[in-house]
C-alpha positions in Angstrom: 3.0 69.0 -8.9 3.9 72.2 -9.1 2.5 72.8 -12.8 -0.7 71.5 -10.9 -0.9 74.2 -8.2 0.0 76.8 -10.7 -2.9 75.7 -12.5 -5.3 75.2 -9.8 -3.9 79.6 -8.7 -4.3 80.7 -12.5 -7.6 79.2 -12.0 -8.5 81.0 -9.5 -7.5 84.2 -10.2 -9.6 84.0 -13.4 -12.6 83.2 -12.0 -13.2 83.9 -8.7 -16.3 83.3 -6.7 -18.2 85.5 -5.4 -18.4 86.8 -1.9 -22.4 87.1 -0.5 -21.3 91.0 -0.4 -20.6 90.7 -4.3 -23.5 89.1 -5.6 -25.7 90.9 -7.3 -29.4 91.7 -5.4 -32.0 90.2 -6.5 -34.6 91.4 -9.8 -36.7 93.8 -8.3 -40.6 92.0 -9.1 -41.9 92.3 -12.6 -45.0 94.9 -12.6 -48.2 94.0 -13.5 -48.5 94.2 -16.8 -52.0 96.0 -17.5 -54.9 94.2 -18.9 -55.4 95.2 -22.0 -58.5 92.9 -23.5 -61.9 92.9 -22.3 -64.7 90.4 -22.6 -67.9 92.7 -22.1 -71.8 91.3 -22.2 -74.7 93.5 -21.0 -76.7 96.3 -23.1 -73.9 98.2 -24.6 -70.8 99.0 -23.3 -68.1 102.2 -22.6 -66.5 101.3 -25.6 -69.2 100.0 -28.4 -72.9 99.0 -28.1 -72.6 95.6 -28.3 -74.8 92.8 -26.4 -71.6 90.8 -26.0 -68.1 91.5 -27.0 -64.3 91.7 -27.2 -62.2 94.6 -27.1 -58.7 95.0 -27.8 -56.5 98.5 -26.0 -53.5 99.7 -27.1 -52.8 102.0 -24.0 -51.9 105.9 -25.1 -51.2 106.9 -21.6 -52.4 106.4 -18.4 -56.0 107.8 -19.0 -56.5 107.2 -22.7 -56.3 103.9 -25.4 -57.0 103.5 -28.5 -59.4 100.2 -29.0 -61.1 97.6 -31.8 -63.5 96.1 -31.1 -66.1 92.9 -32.1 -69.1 91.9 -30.9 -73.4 91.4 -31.1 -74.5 94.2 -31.4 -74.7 97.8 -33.2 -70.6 97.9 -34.0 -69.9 94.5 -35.1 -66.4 95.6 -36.0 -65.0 98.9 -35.1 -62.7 100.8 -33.7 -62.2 104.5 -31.4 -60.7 106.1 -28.9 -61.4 105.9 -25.1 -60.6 108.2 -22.0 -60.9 107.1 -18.2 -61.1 109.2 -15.0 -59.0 106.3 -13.6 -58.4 103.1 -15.7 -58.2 100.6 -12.7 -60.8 102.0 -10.6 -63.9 103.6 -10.4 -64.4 106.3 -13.3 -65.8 107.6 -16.0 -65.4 106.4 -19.3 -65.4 108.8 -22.2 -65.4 107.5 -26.0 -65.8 107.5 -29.3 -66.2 104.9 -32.0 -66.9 103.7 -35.2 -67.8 100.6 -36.7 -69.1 98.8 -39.7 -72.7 100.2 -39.3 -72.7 102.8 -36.7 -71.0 106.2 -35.4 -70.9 106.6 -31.8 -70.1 108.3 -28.5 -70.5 107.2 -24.9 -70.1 108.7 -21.5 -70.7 106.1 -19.0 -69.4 105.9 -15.5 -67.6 102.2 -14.5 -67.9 100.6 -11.0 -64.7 97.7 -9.8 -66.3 94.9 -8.5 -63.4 92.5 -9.0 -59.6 92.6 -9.2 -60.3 92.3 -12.9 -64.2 93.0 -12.9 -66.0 96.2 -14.0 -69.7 97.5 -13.9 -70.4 100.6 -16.7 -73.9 102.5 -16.3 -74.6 105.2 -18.9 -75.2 106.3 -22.1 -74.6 106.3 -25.8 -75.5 109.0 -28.7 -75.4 107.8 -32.1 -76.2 106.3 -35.4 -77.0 102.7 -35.1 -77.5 100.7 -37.6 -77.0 103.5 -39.9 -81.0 104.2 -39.0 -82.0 105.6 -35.2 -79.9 109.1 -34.6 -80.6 108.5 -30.6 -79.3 108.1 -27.2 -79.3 104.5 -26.4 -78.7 103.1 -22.1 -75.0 101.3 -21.2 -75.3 98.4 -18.6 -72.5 96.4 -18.7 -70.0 93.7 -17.7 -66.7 93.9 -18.3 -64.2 91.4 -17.4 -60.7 92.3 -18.4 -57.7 90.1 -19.4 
């Protein structure tokens, strides 16, 4: 009996419970994790002039990403750089890109309609299709994920 008790103490002592006051608190909640891929359709976009499209960021900072990007339209498959007045919110968007057959820079203001959801009005300057040196308009959807 009394190797029992002794066993039952040793037991104890090595592993205690712990009080309510010695728990640990709990995991502050995870951030939202920014979204980071688009689906854009429309006449152009803020990042490429594409009809529809898929862009991938890789955030910089809080303002600026570096993106590629497919989709219908003048780009195809390219890839740039991209600056925003304010990522998450209403903004302007400021880039540059290239792809397969064009060179291209954009300045386009975009309008949150949705947690997610973005409007982009405004304008393009490049060479499409390797051809037409000219400004093109940006009208866009963007839905990001």
């Amino acid at each position: 009996m009394k190797i029992v008790i002794q066993f039952i103490l040793t037991a104890a002592l090595l592993f205690p419970a712990l009080s309510p006051a010695q728990e640990e608190s709990a995991a502050p909640p995870a951030a939202t994790e920014p979204k980071t891929w688009t689906f854009n359709a429309g006449i152009g976009s803020p990042k490429a002039w594409n009809y529809v499209g898929v862009t991938r960021e890789y955030l910089l900072d809080d303002h600026t990403a570096f993106f590629v990007t497919a989709g219908l339209g003048t780009a195809l498959v390219g890839a740039g750089l991209v600056y925003y007045g304010n990522r998450e919110g209403n903004g302007i968007a400021v880039s540059s890109a290239i792809g397969i057959v064009d060179l291209q820079a954009t300045l386009a203001y975009q309008l949150k309609v949705g947690p997610q959801d973005f409007v982009a009005m405004g304008a393009s300057y490049g060479a499409f299709f390797m051809q037409c040196t000219c400004w093109l308009p940006v009208l866009s959807y963007e839905h990001r994920y």
